[in-house]
C-alpha positions as CSV (number, residue, x, y, z in Angstrom):
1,X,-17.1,-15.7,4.8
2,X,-19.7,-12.9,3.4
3,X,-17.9,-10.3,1.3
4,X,-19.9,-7.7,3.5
5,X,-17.6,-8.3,6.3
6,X,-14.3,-8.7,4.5
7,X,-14.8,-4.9,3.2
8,X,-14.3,-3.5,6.7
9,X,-11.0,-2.1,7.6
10,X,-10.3,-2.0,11.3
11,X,-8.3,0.8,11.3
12,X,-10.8,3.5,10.0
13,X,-13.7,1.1,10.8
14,X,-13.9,3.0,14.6
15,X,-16.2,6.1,15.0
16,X,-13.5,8.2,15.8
17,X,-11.6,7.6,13.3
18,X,-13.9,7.3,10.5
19,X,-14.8,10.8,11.7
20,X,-11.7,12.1,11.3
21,X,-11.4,10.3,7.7
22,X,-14.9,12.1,7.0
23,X,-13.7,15.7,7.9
24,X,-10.4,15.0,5.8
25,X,-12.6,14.6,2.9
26,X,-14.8,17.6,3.6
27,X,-12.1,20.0,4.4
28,X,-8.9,18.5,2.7
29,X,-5.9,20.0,5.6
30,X,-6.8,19.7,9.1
31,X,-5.2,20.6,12.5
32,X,-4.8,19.0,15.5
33,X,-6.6,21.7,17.1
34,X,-9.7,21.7,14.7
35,X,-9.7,18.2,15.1
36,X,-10.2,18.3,19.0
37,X,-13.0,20.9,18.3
38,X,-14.8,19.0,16.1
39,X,-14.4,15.8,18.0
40,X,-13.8,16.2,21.2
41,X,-12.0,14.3,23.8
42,X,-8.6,14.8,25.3
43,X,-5.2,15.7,23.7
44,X,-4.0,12.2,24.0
45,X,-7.6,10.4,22.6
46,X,-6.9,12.7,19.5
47,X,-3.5,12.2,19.5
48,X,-3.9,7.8,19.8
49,X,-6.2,7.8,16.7
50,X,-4.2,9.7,14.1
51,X,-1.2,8.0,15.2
52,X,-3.1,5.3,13.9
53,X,-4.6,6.2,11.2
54,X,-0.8,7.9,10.1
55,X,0.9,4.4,10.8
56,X,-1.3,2.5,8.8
57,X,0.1,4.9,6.0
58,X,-4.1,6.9,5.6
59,X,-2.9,9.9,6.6
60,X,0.6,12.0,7.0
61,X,1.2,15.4,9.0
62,X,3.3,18.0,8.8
63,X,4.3,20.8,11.2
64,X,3.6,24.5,10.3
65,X,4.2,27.8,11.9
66,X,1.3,29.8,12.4
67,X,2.6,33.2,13.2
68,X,4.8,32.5,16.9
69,X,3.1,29.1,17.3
70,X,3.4,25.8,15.8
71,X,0.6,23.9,14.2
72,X,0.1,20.2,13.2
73,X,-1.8,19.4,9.9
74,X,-3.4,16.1,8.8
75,X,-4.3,15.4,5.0
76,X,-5.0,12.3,3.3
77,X,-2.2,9.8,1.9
78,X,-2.7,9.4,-1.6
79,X,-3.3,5.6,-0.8
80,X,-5.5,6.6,2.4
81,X,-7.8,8.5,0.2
82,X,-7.9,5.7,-2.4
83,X,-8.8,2.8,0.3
84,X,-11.4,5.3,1.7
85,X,-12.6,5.9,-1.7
86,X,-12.7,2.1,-2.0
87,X,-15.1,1.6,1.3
88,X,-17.0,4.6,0.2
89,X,-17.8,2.6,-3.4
90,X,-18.3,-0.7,-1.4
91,X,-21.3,1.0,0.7
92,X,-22.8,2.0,-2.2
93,X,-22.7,-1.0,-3.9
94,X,-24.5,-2.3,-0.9
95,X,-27.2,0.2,-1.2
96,X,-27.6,-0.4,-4.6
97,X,-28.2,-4.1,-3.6
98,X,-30.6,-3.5,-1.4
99,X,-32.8,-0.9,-3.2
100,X,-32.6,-3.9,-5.6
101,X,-33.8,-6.4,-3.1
102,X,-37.3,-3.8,-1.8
């Protein structure tokens, strides 16, 4: 099988979710709420893909009060930024390849 194809990870390897990865890295903490702004879609669309990405051990949440209300917040997972670090260095490498190749 070609390495290029082994490097994928179908859990973050969705739009959606790779978004999600992308805007952990950018902005560290994130909230349900800023989530669904950024991306759109319904509560439960939002809610399917961080359950995902949170049982495949990428990201963890914790609830916080924000004055009367409750909020949920999404960071990284030592090991989820680590494996996304990973696919970020493997894309690269491909680049690198293929300025190589021109």
């Amino acid at each position: 099988m070609n390495e290029l194809y082994t490097q994928f990870d179908n859990i973050f390897f969705e739009k959606t979710r790779l978004s999600m990865l992308t805007i952990l890295v950018k902005e560290r903490k994130v909230s349900f709420n800023r989530f669904k702004k950024l991306i759109g879609g319904t509560d439960g669309a939002i809610y399917a893909h961080l359950k995902k990405l949170r049982e495949a051990g990428y990201i963890s949440h914790k609830k916080v009060l924000r004055g009367d209300t409750a909020a949920t917040i999404y960071a990284f997972t030592k090991r989820g930024r680590e494996l996304f670090n990973e696919y970020i260095s493997f894309l690269e490498k491909i680049l690198v390849e293929q300025k190589q190749r021109e």
